[in-house]
MARVEXTI-638553 format. One line per 8 residues: number of its first residue (from 1); their letters; for each residue x, y, z of N, C-alpha, C. Coordinates in steps of 0.1 Angstrom, whole numbers, plus 5000, padded with zeros to 4 digits. Example, Ala and Ser with C-alpha at 12.3 -4.5 7.8 and 13.67 -1.06 7.14 Angstrom:
<sites>
1 = AS = 5132/4943/5078/5123/4955/5078/5132/4967/5078 ~ 5128/4978/5071/5137/4989/5071/5129/5000/5079
</sites>
This chain:
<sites>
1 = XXXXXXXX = 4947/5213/5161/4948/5220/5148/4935/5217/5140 ~ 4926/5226/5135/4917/5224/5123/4919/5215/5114 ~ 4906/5209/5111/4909/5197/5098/4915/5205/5090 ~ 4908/5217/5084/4914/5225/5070/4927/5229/5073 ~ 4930/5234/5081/4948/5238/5086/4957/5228/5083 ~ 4950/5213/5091/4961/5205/5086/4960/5202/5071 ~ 4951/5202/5060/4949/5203/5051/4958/5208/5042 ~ 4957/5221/5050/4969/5229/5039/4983/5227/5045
9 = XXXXXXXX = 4986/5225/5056/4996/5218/5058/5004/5211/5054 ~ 4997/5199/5051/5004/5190/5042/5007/5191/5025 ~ 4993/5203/5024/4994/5207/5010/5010/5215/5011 ~ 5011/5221/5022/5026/5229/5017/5034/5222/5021 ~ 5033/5212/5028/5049/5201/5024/5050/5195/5010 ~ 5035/5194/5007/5036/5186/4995/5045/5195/4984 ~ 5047/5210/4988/5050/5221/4976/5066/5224/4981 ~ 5070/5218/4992/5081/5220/4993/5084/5231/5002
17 = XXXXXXXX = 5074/5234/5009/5073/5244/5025/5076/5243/5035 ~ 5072/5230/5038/5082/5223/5051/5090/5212/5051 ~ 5095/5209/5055/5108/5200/5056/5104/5187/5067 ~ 5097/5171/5055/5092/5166/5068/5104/5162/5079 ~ 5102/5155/5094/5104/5148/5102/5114/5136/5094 ~ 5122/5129/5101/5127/5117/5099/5114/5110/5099 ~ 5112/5110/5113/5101/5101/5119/5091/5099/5109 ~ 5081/5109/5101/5074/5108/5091/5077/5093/5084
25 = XXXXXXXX = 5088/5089/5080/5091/5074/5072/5086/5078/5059 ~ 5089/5066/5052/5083/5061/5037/5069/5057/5036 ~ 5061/5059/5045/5045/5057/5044/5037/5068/5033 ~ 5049/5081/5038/5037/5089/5030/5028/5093/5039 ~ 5020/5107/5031/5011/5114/5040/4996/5113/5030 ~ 4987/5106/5040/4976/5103/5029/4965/5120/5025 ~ 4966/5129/5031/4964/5138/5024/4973/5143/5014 ~ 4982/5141/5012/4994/5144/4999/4991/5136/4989
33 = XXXXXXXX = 4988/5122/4993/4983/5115/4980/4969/5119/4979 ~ 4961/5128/4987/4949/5130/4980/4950/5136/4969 ~ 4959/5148/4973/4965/5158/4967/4969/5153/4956 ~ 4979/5141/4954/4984/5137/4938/4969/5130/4932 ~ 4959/5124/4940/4948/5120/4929/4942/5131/4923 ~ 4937/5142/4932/4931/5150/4923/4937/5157/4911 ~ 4952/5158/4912/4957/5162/4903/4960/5156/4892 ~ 4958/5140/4893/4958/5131/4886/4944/5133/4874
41 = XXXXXXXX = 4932/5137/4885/4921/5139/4877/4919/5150/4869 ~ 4927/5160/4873/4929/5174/4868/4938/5175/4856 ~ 4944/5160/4850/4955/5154/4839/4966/5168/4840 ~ 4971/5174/4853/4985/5175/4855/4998/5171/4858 ~ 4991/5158/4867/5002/5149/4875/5001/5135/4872 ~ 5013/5131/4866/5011/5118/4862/5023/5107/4869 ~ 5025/5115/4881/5034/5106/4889/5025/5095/4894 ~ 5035/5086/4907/5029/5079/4916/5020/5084/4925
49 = XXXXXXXX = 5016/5074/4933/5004/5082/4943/5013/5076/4953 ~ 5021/5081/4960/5032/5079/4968/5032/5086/4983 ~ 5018/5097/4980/5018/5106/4995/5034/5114/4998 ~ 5043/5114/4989/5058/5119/4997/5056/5131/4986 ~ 5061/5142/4997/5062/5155/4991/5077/5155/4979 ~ 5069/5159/4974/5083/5163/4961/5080/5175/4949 ~ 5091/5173/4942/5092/5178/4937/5082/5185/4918 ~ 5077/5169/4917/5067/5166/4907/5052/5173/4911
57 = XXXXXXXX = 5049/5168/4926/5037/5174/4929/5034/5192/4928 ~ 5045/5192/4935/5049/5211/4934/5047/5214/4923 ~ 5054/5211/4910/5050/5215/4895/5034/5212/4892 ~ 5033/5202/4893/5018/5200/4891/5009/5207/4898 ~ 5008/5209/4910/5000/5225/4916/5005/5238/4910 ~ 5014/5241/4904/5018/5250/4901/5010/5253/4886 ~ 5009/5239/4878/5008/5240/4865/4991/5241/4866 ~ 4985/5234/4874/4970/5237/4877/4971/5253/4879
65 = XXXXXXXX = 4972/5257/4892/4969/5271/4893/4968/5276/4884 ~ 4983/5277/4872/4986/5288/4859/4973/5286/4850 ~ 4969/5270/4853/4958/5272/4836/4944/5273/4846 ~ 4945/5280/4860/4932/5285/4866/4930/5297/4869 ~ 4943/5306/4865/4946/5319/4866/4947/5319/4884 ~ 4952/5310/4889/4954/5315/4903/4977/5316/4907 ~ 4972/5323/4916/4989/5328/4918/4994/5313/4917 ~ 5001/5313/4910/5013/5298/4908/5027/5298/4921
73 = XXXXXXXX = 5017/5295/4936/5030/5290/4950/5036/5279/4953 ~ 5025/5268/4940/5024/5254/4946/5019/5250/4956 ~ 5009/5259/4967/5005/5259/4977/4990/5255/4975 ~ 4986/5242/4978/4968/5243/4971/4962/5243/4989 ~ 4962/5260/4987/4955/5267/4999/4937/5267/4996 ~ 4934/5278/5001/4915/5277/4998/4916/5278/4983 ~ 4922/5287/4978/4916/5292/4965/4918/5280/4956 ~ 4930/5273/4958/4931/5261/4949/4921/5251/4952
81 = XXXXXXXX = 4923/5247/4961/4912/5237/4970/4897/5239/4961 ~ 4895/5252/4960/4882/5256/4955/4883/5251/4940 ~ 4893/5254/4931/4893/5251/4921/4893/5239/4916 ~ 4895/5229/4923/4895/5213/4921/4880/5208/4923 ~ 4876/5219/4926/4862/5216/4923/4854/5204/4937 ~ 4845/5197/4929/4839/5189/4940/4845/5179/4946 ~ 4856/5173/4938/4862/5161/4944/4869/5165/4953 ~ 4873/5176/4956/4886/5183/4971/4875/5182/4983
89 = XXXXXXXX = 4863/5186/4978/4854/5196/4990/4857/5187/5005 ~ 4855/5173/5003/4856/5166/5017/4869/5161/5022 ~ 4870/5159/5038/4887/5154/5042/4883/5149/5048 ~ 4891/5136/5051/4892/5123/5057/4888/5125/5073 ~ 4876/5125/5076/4874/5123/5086/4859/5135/5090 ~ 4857/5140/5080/4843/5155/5079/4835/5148/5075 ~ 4835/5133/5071/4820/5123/5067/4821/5108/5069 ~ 4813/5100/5074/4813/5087/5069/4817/5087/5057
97 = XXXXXXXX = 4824/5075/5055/4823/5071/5038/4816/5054/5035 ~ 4811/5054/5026/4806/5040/5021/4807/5043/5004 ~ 4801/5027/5004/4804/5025/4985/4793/5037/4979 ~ 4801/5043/4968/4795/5055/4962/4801/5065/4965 ~ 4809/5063/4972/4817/5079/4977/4824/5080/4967 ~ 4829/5096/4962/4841/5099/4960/4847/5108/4959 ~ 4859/5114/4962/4865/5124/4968/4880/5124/4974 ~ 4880/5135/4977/4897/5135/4980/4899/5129/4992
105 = XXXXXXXX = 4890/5128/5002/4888/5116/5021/4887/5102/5014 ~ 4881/5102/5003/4883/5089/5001/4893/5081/4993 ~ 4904/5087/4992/4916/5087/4984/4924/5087/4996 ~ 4923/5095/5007/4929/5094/5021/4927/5081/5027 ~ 4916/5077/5024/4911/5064/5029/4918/5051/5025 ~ 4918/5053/5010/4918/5043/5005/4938/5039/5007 ~ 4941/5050/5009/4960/5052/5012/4963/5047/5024 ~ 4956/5049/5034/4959/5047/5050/4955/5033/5046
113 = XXXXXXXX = 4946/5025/5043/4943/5012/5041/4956/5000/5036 ~ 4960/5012/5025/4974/5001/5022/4983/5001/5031 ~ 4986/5011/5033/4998/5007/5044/4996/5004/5055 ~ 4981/5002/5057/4976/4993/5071/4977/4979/5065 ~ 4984/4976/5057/4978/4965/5054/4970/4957/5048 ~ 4964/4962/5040/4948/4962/5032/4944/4971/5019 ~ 4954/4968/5004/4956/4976/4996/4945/4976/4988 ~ 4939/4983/4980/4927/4987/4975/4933/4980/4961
121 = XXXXXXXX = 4921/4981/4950/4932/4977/4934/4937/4990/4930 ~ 4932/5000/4932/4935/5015/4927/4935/5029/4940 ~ 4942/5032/4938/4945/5049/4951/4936/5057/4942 ~ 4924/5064/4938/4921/5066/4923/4907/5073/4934 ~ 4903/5074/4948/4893/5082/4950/4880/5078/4950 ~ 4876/5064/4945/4862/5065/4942/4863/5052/4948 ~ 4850/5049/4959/4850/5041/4966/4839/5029/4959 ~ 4846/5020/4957/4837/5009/4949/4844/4995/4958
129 = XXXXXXXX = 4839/4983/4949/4838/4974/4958/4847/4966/4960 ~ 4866/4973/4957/4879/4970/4959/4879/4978/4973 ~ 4874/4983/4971/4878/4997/4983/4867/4990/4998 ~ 4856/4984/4996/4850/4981/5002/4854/4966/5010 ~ 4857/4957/5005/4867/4946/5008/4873/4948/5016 ~ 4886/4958/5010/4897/4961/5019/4895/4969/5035 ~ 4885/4981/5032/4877/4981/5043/4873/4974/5056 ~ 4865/4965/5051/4856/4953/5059/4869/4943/5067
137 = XXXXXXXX = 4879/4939/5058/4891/4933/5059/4898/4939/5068 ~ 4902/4950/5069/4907/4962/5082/4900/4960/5093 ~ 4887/4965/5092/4877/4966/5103/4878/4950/5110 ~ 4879/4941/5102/4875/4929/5112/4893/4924/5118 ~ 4904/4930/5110/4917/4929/5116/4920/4940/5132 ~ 4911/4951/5128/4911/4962/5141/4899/4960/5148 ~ 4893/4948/5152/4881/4942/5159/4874/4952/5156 ~ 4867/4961/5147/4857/4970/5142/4846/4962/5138
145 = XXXXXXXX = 4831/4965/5142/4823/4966/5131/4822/4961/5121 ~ 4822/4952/5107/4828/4952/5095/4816/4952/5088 ~ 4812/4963/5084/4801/4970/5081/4805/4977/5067 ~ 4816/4979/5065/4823/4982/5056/4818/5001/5049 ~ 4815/5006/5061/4814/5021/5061/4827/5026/5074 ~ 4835/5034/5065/4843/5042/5077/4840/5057/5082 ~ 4838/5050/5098/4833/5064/5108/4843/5067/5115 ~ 4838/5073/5123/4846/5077/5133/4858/5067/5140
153 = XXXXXXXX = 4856/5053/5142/4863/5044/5147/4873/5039/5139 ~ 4870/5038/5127/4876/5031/5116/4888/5047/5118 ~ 4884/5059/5115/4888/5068/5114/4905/5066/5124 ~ 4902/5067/5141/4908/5062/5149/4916/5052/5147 ~ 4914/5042/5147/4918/5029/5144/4935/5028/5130 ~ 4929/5039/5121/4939/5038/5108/4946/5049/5114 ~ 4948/5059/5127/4955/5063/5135/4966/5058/5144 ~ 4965/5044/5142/4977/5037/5151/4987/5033/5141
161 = XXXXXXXX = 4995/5029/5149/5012/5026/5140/5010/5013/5131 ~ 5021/5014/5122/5016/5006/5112/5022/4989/5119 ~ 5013/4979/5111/5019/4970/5120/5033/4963/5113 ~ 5038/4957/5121/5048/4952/5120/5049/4937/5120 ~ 5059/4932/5114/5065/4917/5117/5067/4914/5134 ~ 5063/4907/5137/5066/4901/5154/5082/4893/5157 ~ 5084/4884/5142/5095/4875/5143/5105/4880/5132 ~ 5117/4874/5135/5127/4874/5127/5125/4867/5111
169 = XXXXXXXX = 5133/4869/5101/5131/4858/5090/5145/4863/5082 ~ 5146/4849/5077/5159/4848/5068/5158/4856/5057 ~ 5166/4857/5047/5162/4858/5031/5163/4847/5024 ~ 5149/4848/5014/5146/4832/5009/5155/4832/5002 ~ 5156/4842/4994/5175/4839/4984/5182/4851/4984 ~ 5188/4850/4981/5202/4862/4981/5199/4873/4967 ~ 5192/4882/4967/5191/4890/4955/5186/4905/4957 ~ 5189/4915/4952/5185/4926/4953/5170/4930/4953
177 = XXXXXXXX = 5169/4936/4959/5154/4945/4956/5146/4950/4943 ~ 5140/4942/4934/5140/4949/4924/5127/4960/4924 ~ 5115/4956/4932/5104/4963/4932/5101/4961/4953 ~ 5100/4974/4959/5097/4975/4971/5088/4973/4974 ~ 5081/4974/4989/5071/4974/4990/5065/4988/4996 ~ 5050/4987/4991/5048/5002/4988/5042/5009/4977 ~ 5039/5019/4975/5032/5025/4964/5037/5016/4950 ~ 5031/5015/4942/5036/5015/4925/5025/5022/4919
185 = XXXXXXXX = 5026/5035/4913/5017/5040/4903/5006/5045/4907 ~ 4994/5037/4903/4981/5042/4914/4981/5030/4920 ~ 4986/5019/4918/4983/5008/4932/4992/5009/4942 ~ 4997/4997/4951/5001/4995/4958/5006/4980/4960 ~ 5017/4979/4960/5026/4961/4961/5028/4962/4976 ~ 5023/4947/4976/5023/4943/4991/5032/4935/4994 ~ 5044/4933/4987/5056/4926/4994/5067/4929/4984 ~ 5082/4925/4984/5088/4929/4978/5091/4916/4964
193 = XXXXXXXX = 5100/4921/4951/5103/4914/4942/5116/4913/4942 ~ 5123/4899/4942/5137/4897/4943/5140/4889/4930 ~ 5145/4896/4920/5146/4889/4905/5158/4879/4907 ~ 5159/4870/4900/5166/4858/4905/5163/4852/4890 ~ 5174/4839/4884/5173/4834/4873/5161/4820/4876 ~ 5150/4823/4865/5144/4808/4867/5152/4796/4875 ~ 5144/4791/4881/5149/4775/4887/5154/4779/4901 ~ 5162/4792/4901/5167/4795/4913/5165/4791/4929
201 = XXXXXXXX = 5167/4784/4937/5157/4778/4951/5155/4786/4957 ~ 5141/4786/4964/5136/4793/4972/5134/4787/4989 ~ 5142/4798/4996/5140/4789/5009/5133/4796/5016 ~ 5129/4785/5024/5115/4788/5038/5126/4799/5045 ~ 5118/4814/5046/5119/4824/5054/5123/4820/5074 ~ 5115/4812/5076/5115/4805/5089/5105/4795/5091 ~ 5113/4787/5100/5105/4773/5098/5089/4773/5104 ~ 5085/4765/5100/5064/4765/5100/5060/4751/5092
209 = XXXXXXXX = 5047/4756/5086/5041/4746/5083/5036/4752/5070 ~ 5037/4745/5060/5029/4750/5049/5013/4747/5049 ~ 5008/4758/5047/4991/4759/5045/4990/4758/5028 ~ 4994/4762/5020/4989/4761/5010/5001/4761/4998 ~ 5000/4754/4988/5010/4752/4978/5002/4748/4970 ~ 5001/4759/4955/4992/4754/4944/4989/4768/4938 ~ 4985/4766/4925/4985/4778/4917/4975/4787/4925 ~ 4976/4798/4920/4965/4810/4926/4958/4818/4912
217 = XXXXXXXX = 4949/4820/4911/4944/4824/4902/4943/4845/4906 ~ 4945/4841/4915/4943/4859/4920/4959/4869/4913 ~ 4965/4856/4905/4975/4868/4904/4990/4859/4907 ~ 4990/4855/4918/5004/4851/4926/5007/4841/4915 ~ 5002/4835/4905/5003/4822/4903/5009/4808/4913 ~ 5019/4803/4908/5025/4791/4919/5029/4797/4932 ~ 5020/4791/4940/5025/4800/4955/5022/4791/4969 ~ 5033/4794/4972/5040/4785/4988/5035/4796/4996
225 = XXXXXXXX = 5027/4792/5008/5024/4800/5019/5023/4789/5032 ~ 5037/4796/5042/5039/4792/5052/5036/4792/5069 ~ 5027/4788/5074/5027/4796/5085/5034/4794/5098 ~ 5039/4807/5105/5049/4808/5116/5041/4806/5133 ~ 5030/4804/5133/5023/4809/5147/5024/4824/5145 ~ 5009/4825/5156/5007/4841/5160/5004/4847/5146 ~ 5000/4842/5141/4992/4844/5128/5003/4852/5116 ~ 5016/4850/5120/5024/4854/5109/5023/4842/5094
233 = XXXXXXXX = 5022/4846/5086/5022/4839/5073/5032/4844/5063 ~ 5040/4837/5056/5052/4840/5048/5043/4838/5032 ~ 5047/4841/5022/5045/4841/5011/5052/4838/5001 ~ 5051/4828/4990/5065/4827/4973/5059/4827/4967 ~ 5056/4834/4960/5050/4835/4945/5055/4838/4932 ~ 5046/4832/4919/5054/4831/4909/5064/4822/4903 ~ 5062/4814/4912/5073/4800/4914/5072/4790/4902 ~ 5082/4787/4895/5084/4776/4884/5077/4763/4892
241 = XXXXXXXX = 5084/4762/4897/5074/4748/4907/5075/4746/4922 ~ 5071/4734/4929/5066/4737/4943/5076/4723/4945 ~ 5081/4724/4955/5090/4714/4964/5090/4713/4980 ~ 5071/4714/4981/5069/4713/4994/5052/4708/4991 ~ 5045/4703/5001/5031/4704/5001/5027/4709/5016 ~ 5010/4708/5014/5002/4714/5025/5003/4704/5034 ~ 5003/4707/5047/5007/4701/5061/5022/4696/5065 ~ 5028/4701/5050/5049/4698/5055/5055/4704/5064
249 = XXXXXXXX = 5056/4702/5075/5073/4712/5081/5080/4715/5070 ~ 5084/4729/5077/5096/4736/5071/5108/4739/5080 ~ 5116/4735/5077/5128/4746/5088/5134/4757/5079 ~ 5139/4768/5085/5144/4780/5078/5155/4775/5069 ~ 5151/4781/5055/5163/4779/5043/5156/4765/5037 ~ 5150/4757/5038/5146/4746/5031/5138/4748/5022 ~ 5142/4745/5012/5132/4749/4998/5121/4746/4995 ~ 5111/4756/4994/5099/4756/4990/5095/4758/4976
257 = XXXXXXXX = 5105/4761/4968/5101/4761/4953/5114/4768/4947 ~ 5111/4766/4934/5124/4775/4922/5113/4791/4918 ~ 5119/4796/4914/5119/4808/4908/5115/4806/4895 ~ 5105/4817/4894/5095/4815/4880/5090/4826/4876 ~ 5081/4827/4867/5072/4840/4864/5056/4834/4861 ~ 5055/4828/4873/5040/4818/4868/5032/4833/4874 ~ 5018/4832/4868/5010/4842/4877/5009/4856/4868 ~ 5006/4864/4874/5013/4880/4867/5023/4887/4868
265 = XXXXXXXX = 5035/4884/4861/5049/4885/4860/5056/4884/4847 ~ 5059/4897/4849/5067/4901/4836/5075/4899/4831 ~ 5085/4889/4842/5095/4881/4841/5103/4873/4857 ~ 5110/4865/4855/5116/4858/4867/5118/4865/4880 ~ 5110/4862/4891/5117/4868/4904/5108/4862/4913 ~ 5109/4864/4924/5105/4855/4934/5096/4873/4940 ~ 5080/4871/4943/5075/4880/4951/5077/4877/4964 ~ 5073/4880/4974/5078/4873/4989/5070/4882/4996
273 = XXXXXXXX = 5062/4882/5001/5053/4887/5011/5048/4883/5026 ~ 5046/4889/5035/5046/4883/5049/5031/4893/5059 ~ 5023/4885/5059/5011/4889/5063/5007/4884/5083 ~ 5003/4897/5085/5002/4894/5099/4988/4893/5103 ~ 4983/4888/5109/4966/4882/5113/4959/4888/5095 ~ 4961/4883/5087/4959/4893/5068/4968/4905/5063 ~ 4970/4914/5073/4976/4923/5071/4991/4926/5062 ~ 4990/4927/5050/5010/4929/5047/5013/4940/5052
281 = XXXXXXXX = 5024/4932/5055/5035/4944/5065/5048/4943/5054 ~ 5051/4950/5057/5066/4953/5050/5079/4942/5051 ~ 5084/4929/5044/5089/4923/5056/5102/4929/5055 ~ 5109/4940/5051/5126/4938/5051/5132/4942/5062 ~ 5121/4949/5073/5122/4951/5089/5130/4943/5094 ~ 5122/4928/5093/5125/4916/5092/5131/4908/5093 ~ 5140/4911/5078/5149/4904/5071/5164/4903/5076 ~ 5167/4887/5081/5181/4894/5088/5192/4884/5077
</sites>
């Protein structure tokens, strides 16, 4: 099928044309989130950048078309495509991309990267030096080059399945899902948030070794990171305090800290994230 075909393709699921696949999953289709950034730029669409066709996107192509005098199908076929001006012109895969890019491939790009594993700070199109990181970070996870320009290979490469957890793991505590993992907004959360009352205990997901316990300044604040072999690593962040150190065994369920909001947190819950050779993967696959 033609780049442009699939193009509009996705543009008409995004409008409500076709009816995806099961299979498709909660990934999202990273030409659909191209689709919601430009529209983002075009101040129509002020949803998530989520790549899932709905119902918000369809209004918002609709609402562009009307104030461009084009037929309102929700379908952003040529004519629309044309009207979004320069930032539509390119698709993920019709150019190298490096820092300085920006465009609707590189909004594609920057989407396939999170859910490989490797989230950018913003889904937002313009390739700068969050985007470039995350890049180089991929490439040297998919034995690439890390040259931190995506060609052809890199292209390939964000074509395979997403990865996965290798091993089993507990739940560190018993609590609902309050934030998934997955899109939020224009970024992307790389593990899930289980709100829980301060002090709450946090247990080792599965037994390992702790590598690191101690504030993080990137954000996580107080954070326990455990490792499983085979390059699985568990994650607790935001923790009131730490009831483990670096080089401790752990066996599954043994507490690695209470529940807190140290870090960037809005309030009490335990983040919990699970990274495979760097990569976050999703853990509730996982979670038994």
């Amino acid at each position: 099928m033609p780049r442009l075909r699939q193009i509009q393709v996705a543009a008409a699921i995004a409008a409500g044309a076709l009816v995806a696949a099961p299979a498709a999953h909660a990934a999202g289709r990273p030409a659909v989130a191209a689709l919601q950034v430009t529209l983002r730029h075009h101040h129509v669409y002020r949803g998530p950048v989520d790549g899932i066709p709905g119902g918000a996107t369809t209004a918002a192509v609709i609402r562009f078309q009307r104030l461009h005098g084009l037929t309102p199908d929700g379908v952003a076929g040529p004519r629309t495509r044309r009207a979004f001006g320069r930032f539509a012109r390119h698709i993920l895969g019709s150019r190298n991309l490096a820092p300085g890019n920006t465009g609707w491939d590189v909004a594609e790009l920057q989407f396939a990267l999170a859910w490989h594993g490797f989230p950018n700070a913003n889904i937002d199109g313009g390739f700068g030096r969050h985007t470039e990181r995350a890049l180089i970070k991929f490439q040297r996870w998919a034995h690439l080059v890390p040259d931190g320009v995506a060609g052809p290979s890199t292209f390939h490469a964000l074509r395979a399945p997403l990865p996965l957890c290798p091993i089993a793991f507990a739940w560190p505590l018993q609590a609902p899902i309050g934030s998934p993992f997955g899109p939020r907004g224009i970024g992307f959360h790389p593990g899930i948030d289980l709100p829980a009352p301060t002090g709450t205990p946090v247990g080792a997901a599965a037994a390992g070794q702790v590598i690191f316990a101690r504030f993080d300044r990137g954000g996580y604040g107080n954070l326990v990171e455990v490792a499983h072999g085979g390059g699985v690593v568990s994650m607790y962040a935001h923790l009131s305090g730490f009831s483990v150190h670096v080089g401790q065994s752990v066996s599954t369920g043994m507490r690695v800290g209470r529940v807190g909001a140290s870090g960037e947190a809005t309030g009490p819950h335990l983040h919990f994230e699970v990274r495979v050779r760097g990569a976050a993967v999703d853990p509730v696959p996982a979670l038994r």
